[in-house]
C-alpha positions as CSV (number, residue, x, y, z in Angstrom):
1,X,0.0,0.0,0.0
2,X,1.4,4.0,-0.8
3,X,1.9,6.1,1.5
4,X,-0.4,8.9,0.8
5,X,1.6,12.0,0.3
6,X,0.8,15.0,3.2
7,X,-2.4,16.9,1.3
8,X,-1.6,19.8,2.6
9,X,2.3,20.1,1.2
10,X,0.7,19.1,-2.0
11,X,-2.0,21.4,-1.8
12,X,-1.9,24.3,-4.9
13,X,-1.1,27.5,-2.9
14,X,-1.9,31.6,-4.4
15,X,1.1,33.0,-5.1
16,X,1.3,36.7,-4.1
17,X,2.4,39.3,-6.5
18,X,5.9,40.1,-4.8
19,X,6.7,36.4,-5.5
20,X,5.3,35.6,-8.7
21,X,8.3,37.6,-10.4
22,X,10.4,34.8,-8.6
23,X,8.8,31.4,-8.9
24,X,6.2,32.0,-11.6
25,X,2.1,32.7,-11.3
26,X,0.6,29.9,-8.8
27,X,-1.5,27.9,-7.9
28,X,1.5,25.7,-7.0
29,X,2.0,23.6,-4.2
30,X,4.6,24.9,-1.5
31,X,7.4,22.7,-2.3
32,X,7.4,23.2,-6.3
33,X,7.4,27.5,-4.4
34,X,10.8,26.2,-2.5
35,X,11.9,24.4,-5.5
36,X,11.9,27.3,-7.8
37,X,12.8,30.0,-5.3
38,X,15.6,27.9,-4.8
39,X,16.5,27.6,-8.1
40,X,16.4,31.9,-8.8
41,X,18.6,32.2,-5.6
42,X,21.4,29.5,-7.6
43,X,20.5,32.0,-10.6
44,X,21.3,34.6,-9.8
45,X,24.2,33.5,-6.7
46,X,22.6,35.0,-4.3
47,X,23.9,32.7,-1.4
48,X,26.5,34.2,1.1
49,X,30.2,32.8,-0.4
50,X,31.3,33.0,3.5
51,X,27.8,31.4,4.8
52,X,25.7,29.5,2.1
53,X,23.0,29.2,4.5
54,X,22.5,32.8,4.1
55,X,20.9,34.3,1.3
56,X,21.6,37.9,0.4
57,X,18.4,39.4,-1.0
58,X,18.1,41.4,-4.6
59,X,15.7,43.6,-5.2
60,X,13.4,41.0,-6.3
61,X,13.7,39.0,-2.7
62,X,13.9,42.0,-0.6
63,X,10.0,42.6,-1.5
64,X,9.6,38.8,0.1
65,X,11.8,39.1,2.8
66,X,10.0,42.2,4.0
67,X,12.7,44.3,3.0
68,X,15.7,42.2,4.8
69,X,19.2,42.4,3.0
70,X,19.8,39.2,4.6
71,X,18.4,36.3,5.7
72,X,19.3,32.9,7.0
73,X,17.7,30.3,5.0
74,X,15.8,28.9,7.7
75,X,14.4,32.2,8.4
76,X,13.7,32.4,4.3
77,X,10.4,29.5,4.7
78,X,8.7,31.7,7.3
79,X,8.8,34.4,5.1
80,X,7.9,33.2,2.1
81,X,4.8,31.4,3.8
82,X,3.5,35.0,4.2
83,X,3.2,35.1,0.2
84,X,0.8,31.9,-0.1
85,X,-2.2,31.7,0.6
């Protein structure tokens, strides 16, 4: 028998307009969001040479990371849940 995958992960979230320049219009689920915010942050190199767990914001990110220059990657999830609804 499968193991069901957890609904809500797969769940299709809104993507909000400071994000959509990022990962694309929604509805996607959260970790295809990840995936491809991920994927613009390898992009464009915008992980912290000395510390890749941080990620140093461009304009783009600053917008999601409520105006942070800087923010651990950790940190990054909470704020980006803040853009789905």
């Amino acid at each position: 028998m499968a193991t069901k995958p957890n609904s809500a992960f797969m769940k299709p979230m809104t993507i909000s307009e400071d994000l959509a320049p990022i990962v694309g219009k929604g509805p996607m689920p959260r970790s295809e969001v990840v995936k491809k915010l991920w994927e613009y942050i390898k992009k464009h190199d915008l992980q912290d040479p000395k510390n890749k767990r941080n990620i140093v914001a461009d304009e783009q990110l600053k917008k999601v990371f409520g105006g942070e220059k800087e923010v651990n990657m950790f940190a990054m999830t909470k704020l980006v849940s803040k853009h789905l609804s």
